[in-house]
C-alpha positions as CSV (number, residue, x, y, z in Angstrom):
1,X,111.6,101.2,66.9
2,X,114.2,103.5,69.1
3,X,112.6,106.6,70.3
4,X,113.4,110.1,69.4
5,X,116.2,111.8,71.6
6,X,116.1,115.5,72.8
7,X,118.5,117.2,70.7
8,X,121.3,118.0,72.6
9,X,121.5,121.2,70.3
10,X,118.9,122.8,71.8
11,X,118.4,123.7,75.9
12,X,116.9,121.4,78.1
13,X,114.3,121.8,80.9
14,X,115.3,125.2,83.3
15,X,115.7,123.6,86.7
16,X,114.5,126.3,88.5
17,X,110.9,125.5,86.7
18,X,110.5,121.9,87.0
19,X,108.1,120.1,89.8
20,X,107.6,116.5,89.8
21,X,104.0,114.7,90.8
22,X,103.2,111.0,91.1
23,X,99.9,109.3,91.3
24,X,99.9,107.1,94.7
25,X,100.5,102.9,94.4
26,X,97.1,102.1,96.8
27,X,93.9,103.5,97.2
28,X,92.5,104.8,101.3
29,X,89.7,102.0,101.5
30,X,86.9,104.5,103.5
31,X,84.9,101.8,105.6
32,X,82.0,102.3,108.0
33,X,83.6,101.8,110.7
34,X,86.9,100.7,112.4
35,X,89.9,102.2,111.1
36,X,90.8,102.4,107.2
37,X,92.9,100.4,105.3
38,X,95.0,100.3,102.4
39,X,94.6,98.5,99.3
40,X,97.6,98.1,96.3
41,X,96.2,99.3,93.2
42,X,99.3,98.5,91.0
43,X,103.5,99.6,91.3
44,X,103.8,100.7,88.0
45,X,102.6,104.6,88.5
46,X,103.6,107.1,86.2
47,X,105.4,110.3,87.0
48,X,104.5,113.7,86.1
49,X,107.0,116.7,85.9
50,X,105.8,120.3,85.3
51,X,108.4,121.8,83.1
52,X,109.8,124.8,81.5
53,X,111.8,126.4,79.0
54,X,112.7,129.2,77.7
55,X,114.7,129.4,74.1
56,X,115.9,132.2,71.8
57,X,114.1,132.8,68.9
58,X,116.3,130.2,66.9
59,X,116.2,127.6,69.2
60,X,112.3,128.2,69.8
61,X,112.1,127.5,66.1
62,X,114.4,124.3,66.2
63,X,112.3,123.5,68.9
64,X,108.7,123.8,67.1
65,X,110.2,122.0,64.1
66,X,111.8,119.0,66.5
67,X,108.0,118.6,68.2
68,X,105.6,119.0,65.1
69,X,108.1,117.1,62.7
70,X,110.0,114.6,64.8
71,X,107.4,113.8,67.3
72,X,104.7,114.2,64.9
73,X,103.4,116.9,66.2
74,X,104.2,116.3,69.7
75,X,102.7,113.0,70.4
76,X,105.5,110.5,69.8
77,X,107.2,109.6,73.0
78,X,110.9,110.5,73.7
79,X,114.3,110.0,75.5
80,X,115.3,113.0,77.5
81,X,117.8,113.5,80.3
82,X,116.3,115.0,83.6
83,X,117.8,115.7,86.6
84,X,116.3,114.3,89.4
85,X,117.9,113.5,93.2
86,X,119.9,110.4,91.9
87,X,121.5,112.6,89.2
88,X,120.9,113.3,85.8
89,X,119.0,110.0,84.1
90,X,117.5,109.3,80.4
91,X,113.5,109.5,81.0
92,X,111.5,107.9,78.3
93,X,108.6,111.1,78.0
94,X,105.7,112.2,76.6
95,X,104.0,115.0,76.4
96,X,100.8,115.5,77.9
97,X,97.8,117.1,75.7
98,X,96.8,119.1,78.9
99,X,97.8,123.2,78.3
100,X,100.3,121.8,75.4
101,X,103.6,124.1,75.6
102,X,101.9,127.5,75.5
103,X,104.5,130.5,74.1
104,X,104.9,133.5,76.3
105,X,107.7,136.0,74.4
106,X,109.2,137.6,76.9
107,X,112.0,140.3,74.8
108,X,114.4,138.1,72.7
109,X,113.4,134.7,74.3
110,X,110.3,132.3,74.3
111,X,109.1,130.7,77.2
112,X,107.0,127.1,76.6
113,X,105.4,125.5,79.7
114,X,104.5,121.7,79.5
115,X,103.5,118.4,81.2
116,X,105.8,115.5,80.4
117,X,105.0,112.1,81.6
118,X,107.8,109.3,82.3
119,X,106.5,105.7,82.5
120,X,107.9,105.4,86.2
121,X,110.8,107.1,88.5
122,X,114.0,105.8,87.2
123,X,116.1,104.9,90.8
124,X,119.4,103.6,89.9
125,X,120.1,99.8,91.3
126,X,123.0,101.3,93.1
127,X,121.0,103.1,95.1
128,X,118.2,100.2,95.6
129,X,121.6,97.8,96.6
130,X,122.3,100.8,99.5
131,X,119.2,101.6,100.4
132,X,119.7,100.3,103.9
133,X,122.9,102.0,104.0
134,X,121.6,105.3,103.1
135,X,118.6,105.2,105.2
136,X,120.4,104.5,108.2
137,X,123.6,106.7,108.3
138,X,122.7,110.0,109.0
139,X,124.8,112.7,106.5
140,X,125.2,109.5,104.6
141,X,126.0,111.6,101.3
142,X,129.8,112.5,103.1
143,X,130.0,108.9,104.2
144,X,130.1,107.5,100.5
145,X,133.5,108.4,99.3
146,X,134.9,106.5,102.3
147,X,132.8,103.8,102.0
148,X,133.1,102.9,98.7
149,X,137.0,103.5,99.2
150,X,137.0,101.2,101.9
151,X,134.4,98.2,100.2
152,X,137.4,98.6,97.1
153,X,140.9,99.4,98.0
154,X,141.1,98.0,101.5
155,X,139.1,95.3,101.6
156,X,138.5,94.3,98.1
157,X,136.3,90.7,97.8
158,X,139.4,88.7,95.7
């Protein structure tokens, strides 16, 4: 069964008011004595973002309807396109039960704070494939359009 999309109809997450947190991979082992060591305790670690938005009143109650109705009363998970350092990428989310979307009216709009969860950072395999690349050309980011037109115009592979 697909998930339920965030309606494009209605705003998304304000940028300004969104942090991301993510539990660690391993676990500090503490030991009597010598020095500590690190144990894996799984890769697939959920991420956390900190989100808000703020709506007019009818898109705060397009909003209510979308959660409680759609979502089943916020609980169903959801696709939702956040914007993260590798660009703007579909999340599967959830909400998180913690402080659930509390409403501050502020004038003519509404302001909802939440926790959404994602299963795990989305990082797209075009960056994995350049990682070296990335990590070891400083300003990298002003390097790319040359690169990439040099890997495909002037010394295309056939």
């Amino acid at each position: 069964m697909a998930n339920e999309v965030y309606p494009f109809t209605i705003r998304s997450i304000l940028r300004a008011g969104k942090s991301r947190s993510q539990p660690a991979a391993f676990s500090m082992a503490d030991p009597r004595r010598g020095p500590g060591y690190t144990q894996a305790t799984g890769t697939d670690v959920p991420v956390m973002w900190d989100v808000d938005f703020i709506f007019t009143e009818a898109e705060s109650v397009a909003f209510q309807l979308w959660g409680v109705i759609k979502l089943g009363s916020w609980q169903k998970p959801f696709d939702m396109p956040i914007r993260t350092e590798f660009g703007s990428l579909v999340h599967t989310c959830q909400f998180i039960p913690d402080s659930l979307l509390p409403a501050t009216e502020a004038g003519p709009l509404w302001k909802y704070s939440a926790k959404i969860m994602a299963r795990k950072q989305i990082i797209p395999q075009v960056f994995n494939d350049s990682a070296d690349l990335i990590v070891g050309l400083p300003d990298w980011y002003s390097w790319s359009s040359l690169l990439d037109h040099a890997m495909n115009q002037e010394m295309p592979l056939s």
